[in-house]
C-alpha positions in Angstrom: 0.0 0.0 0.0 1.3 3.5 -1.2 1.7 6.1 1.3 -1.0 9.4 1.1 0.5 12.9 0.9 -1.8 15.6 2.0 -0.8 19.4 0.9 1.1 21.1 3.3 0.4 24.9 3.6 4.2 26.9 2.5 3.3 29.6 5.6 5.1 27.7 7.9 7.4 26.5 5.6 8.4 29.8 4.8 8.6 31.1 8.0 10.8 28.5 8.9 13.2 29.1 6.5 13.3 33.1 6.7 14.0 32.3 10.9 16.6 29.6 10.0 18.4 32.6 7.6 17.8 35.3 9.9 15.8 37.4 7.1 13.7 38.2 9.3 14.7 41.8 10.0 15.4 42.2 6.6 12.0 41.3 5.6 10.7 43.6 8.1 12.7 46.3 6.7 11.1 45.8 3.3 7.7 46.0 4.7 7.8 49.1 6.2 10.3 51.3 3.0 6.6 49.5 1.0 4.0 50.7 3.6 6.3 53.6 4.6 4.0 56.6 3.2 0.9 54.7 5.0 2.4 54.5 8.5 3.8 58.1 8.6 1.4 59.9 5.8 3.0 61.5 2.7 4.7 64.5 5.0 6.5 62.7 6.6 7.3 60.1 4.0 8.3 62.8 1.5 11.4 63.7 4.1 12.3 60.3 5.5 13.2 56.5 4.3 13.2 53.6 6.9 16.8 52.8 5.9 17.0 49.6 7.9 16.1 47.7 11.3 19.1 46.6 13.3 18.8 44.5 16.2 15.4 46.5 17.9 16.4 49.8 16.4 15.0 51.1 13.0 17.7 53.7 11.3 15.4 56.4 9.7 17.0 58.7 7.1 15.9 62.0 7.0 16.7 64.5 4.3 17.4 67.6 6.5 18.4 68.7 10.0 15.2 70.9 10.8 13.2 67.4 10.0 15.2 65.2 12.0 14.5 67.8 14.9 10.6 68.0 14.3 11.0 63.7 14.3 13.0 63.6 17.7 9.4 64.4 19.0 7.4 61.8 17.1 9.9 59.0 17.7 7.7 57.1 19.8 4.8 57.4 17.9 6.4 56.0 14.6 7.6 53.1 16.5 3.9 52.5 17.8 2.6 52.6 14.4 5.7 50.5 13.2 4.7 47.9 15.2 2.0 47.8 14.8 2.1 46.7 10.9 5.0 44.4 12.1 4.6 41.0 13.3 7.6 39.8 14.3 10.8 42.2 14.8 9.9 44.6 17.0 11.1 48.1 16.8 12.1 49.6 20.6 14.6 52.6 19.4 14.7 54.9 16.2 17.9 56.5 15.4 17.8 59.4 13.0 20.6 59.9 10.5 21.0 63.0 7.8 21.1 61.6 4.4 19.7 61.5 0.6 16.9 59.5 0.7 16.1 56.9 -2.6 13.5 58.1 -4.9 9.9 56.7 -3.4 8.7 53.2 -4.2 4.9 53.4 -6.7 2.3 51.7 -5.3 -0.2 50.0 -8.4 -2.6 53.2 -7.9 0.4 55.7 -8.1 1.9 53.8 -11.6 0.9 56.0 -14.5 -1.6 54.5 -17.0 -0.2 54.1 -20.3 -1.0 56.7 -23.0 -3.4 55.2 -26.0 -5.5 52.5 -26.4 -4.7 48.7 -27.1 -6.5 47.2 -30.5 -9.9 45.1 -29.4 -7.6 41.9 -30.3 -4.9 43.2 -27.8 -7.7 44.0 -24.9 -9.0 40.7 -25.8 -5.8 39.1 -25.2 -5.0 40.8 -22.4 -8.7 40.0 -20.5 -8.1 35.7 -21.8 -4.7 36.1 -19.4 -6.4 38.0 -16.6 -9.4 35.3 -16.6 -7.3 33.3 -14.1 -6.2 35.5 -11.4 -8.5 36.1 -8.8 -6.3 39.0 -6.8 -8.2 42.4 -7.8 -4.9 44.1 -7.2 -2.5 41.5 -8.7 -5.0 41.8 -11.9 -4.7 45.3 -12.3 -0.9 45.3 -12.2 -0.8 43.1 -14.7 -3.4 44.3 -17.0 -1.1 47.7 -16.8 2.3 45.6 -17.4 0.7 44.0 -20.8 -1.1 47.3 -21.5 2.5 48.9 -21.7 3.9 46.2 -23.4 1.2 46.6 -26.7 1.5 50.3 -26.6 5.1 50.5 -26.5 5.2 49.5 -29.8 6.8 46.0 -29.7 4.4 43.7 -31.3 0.8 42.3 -32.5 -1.4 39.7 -30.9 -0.5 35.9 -31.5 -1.9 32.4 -30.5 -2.7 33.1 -26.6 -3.1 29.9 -26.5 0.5 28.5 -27.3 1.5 31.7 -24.1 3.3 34.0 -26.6 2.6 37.6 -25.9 1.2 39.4 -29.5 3.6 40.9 -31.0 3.1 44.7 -33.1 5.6 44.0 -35.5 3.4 44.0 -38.5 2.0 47.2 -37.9 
């Protein structure tokens, strides 16, 4: 008699394996440079970039000396609301540096629609690959990415069904 495997859920097995390779603080770093403009609002986001968490302390950067002295008196607050979106890597010190901060990360509402329209056998393309993803956000990002793709100019529509993109070559 053969042996049964069941599906395992990958949660676990992920978490597992960003504990065992101590990503964790990385990973937590990520999540709050991505949901940095929600946490502190777009004031505050517009003069600061949560460089990195280090052991408990998150290293902000911020862009001039006049911030980083308004901050000094909000330094609890941020960590509150840090925490808050943060599950495991708790933030108990924030240490303010001067610096040039990146440019901001887009969010999918921020990304620029592209200029045109797509041909109705491009849209219908486009819609056929969307039919199978059921994330109303993940949809629209890629309905944008393919939308680009048409109107940049680098093809026309082939065979979805063999998973070639159209191409606009023979226009």
């Amino acid at each position: 008699m053969s042996k049964r495997f069941s599906p395992t859920l990958i949660s676990p097995i992920l978490k597992g394996i960003v504990k065992d390779l101590g990503l964790e603080k990385g990973i937590a770093s990520a999540v709050l440079q991505i949901h940095w403009r929600e946490i502190v609002g777009p004031q505050i986001a517009s003069h600061t970039y949560p460089a990195e968490i280090r052991f408990d302390t998150l290293y902000l950067l911020v862009d001039s000396a006049v911030w980083m002295h308004q901050l000094s008196f909000l330094k609890k607050e941020i960590i509150e609301k840090c925490n808050r979106l943060l599950e495991s890597a708790p933030i108990r010190k924030l240490s303010l540096r001067t610096g040039q901060l990146p440019p901001p990360l887009e969010s999918p509402e921020e990304t620029a629609q592209p200029e045109g329209a797509c041909t109705a056998e491009e849209a219908a393309f486009i819609e056929q690959q969307l039919s199978s993803i059921s994330d109303a956000d993940l949809k629209e990002v890629v309905r944008r990415a393919l939308q680009r793709h048409f109107l940049s100019g680098r093809g026309s529509v082939s065979d979805p069904a063999q998973g070639k993109l159209p191409d606009r070559a023979s226009r």
